[in-house]
C-alpha positions in Angstrom: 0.0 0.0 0.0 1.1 3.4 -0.7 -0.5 6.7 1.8 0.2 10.0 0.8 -0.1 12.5 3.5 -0.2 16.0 3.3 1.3 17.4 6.1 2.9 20.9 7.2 5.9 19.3 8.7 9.6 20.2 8.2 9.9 23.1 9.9 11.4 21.8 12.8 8.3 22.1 15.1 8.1 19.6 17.5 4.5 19.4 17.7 4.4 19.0 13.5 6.8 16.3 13.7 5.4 14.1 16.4 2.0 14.6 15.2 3.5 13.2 11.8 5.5 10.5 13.3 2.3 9.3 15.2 0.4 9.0 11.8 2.8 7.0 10.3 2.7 4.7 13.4 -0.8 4.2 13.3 -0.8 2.7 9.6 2.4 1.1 10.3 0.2 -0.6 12.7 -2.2 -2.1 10.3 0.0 -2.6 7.8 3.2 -2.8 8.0 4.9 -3.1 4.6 3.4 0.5 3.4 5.2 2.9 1.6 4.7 7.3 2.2 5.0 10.3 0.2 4.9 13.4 2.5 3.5 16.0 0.6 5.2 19.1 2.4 7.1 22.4 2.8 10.5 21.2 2.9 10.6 17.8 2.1 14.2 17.2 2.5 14.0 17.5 6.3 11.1 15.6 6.4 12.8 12.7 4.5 15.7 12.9 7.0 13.4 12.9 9.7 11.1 10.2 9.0 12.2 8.7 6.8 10.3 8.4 3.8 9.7 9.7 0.3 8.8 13.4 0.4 7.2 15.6 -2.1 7.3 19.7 -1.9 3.6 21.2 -1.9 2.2 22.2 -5.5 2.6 26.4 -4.5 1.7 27.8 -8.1 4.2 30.8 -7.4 7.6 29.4 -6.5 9.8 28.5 -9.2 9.7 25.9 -11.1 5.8 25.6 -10.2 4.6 24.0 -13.5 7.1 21.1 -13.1 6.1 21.0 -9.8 2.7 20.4 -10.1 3.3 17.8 -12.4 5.3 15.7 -10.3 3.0 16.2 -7.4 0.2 14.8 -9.8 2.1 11.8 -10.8 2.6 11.1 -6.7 -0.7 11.5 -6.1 -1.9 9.3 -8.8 0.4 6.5 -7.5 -1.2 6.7 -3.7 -3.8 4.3 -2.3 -4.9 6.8 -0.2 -4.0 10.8 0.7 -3.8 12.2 4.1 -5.0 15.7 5.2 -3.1 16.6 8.1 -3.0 16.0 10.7 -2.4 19.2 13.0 -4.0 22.6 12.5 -3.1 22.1 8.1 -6.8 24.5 7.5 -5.8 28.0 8.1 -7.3 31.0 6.4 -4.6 33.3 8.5 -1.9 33.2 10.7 0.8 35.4 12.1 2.8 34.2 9.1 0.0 33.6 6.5 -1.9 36.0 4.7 -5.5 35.2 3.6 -7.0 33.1 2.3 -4.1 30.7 3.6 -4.1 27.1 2.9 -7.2 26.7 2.4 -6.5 27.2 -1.6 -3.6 25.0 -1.8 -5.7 22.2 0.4 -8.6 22.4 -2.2 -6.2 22.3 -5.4 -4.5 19.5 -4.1 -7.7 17.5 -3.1 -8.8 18.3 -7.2 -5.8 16.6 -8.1 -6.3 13.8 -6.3 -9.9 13.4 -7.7 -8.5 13.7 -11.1 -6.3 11.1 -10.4 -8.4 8.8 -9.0 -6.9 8.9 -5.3 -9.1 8.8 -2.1 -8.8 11.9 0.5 -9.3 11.7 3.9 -8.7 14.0 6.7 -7.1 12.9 9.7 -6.6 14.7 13.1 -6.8 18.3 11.3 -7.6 21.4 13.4 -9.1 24.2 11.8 -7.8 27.9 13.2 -10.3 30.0 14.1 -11.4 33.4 12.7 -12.4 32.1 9.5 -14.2 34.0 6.7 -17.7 32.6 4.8 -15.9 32.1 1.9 -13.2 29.9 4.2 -16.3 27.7 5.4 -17.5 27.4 2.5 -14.2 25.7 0.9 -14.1 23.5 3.9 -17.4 22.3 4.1 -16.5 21.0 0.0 -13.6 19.3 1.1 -15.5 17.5 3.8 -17.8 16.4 1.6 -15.2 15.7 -1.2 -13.7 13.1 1.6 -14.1 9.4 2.0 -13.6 10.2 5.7 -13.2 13.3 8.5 -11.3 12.7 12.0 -10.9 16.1 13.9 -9.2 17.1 16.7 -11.8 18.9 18.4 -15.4 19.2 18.0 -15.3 22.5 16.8 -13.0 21.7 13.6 -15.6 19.2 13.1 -18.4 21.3 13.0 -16.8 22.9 9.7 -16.7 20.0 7.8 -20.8 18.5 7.8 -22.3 15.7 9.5 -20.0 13.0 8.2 -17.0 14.4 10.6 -16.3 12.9 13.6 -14.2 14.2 16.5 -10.7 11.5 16.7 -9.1 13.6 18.8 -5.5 15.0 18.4 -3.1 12.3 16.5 -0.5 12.6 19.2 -2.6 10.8 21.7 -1.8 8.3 19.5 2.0 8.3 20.2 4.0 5.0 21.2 5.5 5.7 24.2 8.4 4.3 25.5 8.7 2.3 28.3 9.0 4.9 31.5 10.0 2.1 34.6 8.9 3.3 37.7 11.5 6.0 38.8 10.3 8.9 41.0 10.4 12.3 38.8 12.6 14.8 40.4 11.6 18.2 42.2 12.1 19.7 38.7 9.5 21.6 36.3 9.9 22.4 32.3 9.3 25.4 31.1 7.8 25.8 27.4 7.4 29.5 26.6 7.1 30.6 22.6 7.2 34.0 20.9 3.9 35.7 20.6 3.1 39.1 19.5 5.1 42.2 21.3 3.3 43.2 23.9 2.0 39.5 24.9 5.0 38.0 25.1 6.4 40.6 27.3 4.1 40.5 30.3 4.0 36.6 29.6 7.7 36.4 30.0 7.3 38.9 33.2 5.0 36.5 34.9 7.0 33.2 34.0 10.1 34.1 34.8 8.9 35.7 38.3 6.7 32.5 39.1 10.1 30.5 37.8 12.0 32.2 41.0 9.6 31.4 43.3 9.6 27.6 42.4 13.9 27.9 42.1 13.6 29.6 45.9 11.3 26.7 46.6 13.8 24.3 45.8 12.7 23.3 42.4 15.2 23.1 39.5 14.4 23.7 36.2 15.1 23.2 32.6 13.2 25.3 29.3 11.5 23.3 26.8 12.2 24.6 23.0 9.7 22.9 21.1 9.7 24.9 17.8 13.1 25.8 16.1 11.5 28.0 12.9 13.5 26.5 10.7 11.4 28.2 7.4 9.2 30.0 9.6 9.4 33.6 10.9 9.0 34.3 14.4 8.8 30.4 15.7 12.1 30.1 17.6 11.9 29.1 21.2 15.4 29.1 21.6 15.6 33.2 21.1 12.9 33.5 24.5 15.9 30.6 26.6 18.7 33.0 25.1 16.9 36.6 26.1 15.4 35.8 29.3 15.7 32.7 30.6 19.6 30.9 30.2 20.6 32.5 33.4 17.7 30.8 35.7 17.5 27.0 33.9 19.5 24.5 31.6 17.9 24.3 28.1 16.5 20.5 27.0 17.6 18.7 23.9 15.6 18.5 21.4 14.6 15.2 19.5 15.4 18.1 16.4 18.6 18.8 17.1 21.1 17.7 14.4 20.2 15.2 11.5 19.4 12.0 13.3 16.0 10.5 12.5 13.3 11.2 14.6 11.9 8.2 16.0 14.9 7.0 18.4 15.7 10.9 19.8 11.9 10.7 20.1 11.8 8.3 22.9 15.2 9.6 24.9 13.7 13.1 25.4 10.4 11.1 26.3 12.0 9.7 29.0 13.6 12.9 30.4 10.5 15.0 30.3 9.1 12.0 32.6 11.5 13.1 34.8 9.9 16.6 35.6 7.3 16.7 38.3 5.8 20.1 36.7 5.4 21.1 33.0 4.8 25.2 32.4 3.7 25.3 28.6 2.7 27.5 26.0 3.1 25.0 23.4 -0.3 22.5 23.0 1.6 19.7 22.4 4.4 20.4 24.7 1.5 20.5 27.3 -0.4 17.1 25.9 2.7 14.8 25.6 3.4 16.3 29.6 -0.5 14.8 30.5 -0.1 12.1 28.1 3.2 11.1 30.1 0.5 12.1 33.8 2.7 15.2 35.2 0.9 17.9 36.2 0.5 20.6 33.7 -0.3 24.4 33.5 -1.4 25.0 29.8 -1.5 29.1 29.0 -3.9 29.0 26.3 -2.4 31.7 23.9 -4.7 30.2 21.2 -8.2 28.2 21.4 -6.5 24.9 20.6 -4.9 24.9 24.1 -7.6 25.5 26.0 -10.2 23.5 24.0 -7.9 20.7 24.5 -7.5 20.6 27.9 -11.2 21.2 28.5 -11.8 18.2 27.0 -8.9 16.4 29.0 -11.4 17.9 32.1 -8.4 19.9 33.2 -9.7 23.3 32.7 -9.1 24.9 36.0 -5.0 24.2 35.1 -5.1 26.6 32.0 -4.3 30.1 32.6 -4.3 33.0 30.1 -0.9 34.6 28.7 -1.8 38.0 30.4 -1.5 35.6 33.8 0.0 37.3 36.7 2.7 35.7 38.3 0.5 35.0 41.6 -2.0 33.7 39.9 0.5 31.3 38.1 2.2 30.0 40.3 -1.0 29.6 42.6 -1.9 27.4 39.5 1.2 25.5 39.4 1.5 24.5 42.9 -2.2 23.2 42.5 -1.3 21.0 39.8 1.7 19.7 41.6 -0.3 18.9 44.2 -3.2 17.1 42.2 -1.4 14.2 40.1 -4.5 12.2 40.2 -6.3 14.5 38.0 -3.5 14.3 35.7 -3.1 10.7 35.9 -6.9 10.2 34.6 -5.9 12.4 32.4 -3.6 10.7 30.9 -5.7 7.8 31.1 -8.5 9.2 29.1 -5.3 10.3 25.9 -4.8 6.9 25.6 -8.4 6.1 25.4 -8.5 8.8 22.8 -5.4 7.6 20.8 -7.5 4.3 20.5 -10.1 6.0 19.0 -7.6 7.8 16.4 -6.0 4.5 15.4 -9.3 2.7 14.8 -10.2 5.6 12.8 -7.3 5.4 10.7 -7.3 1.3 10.6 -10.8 1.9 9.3 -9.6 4.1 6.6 -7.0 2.0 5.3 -9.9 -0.8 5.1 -11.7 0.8 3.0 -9.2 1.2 0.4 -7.7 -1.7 0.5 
């Protein structure tokens, strides 16, 4: 079997990449001996990462765009089945996109993909909110153009039509690696990313105060870069560690760092974040891997992904907003320290999810074959 999967990976974004590694897992899963082309924006690193065959996206105004288009016809043509996402791939704007986004690009691609015969499904995709009528209407056609629509959240789904059902984010779906049954240390990880001027200041004035309270307490501490912006403006974590926060904490490796595949740094930063008691994270899936691996998480919902998630994880009263005051943040933290049950069924109810998304996908895959 051959799965395409159109995915915005490569830009060395944690989050992208696991959500990308999870989806390859779950067909892996069913069957084994299948073949990928990742249709994406830099498909070198996503070859190196993965690895598998990699396609760029069909952009009609880089260069070269005609010969593009053709070769990302003839891949398409030779796929079983093609992928949407997943992550949040339906996005009429974003701090680096102007409108009408990807929607455009999403809908040219599912026409070739009709014309040559291939299936389309959607798989985990989030849609970012603030979109326009014309955006609804474009995605409402591409649900209906699909064999099949898993969200992440039910209000992606409601975008789509009927037919969508709510799968729930692909990382819940993540292997984990055997953890043992070591005692974390008195340590918390702190995942702060840019966001707009004026934000990200008095966000970075309330983290770093609520960090010296916790270091006074006795915690140590290491900062969590999720997000490298390799390609992307703006998406660097490391620049926050660098400007305000190498003088209080270590910075973590990252699975990204270097040119290693993905899949075995995966599982060694796995383990060390399950050696944190506390998680601090801006990040979504910086915060649902921490609840997936049951540490008690603050989630500062910068966008509605974060905190929709986490509602529906039940742990609402542990997301804060990014204009959080530092008493009120670290009020927050000590009361997730102090409630690992919560986060245990918490974690309990992602792995009931991931279920959910791998039967959705296994029942994908049957019904082309």
């Amino acid at each position: 079997m051959r799965v395409g999967i159109v995915a915005w990976a490569g830009s060395d974004n944690l989050g992208d990449e696991i959500l990308l590694h999870s989806l390859i897992s779950c067909v892996r899963a069913v069957r084994e001996d299948t073949s990928f082309v990742v249709f994406t924006p830099d498909p070198d690193r996503v070859a190196e990462l993965h690895p598998v065959d990699a396609e760029p996206m069909p952009t009609l105004r880089a260069r070269g765009a005609a010969a593009r288009q053709g070769a990302v016809q003839r891949a398409i043509r030779g796929c079983d089945i093609l992928f949407f996402g997943p992550g949040t791939v339906f996005q009429e704007r974003s701090p680096n996109l102007p409108w009408p986004g990807t929607l455009v690009l999403f809908a040219r691609i599912l026409g070739m993909a009709r014309l040559g015969g291939t299936p389309v499904a959607a798989v985990g995709v989030g849609v970012r909110e603030g979109g326009t009528p014309f955006g609804r209407q474009l995605l409402r056609l591409i649900g209906s153009a699909s064999v099949a629509v898993g969200t992440r959240d039910r209000r992606s789904a409601s975008y789509f039509g009927r037919a969508a059902q709510v799968i729930g984010d692909m990382a819940y779906a993540l292997p984990l690696p055997d953890l043992g049954a070591a005692e974390p240390d008195q340590r918390f990880a702190l995942s702060v990313r840019p966001l707009a001027a004026g934000t990200e200041d008095r966000l970075v004035t309330s983290v770093s105060q609520c960090a010296d309270r916790l270091l006074h307490d006795g915690w140590s501490a290491a900062f969590l870069p999720m997000a490298f912006g390799r390609g992307a403006r703006g998406e660097d974590d490391r620049s926050l560690y660098e400007r305000d926060f190498r003088d209080r904490m270590e910075l973590l490796a990252n699975p990204l760092d270097g040119h290693a595949p993905l899949a075995g740094a995966l599982d060694e930063w796995l383990r060390t974040l399950a050696t944190h008691r506390l998680v601090l994270a801006t990040r979504l899936h910086a915060a649902v891997i921490a609840v997936a691996l049951a540490i008690p998480t603050v989630a500062i919902g910068y966008e509605r992904k974060v905190i929709d998630a986490f509602a529906d994880l039940g742990l609402d009263r542990f997301v804060v907003p990014p204009e959080v005051g530092s008493e009120t943040l670290h009020r927050t933290a000590i009361m997730a320290a102090g409630a690992p049950a919560a986060f245990r069924a918490a974690s309990a109810r992602i792995a009931s999810q991931g279920k959910v998304a791998q039967q959705f996908v296994a029942s994908v895959l049957g019904r082309v074959g």
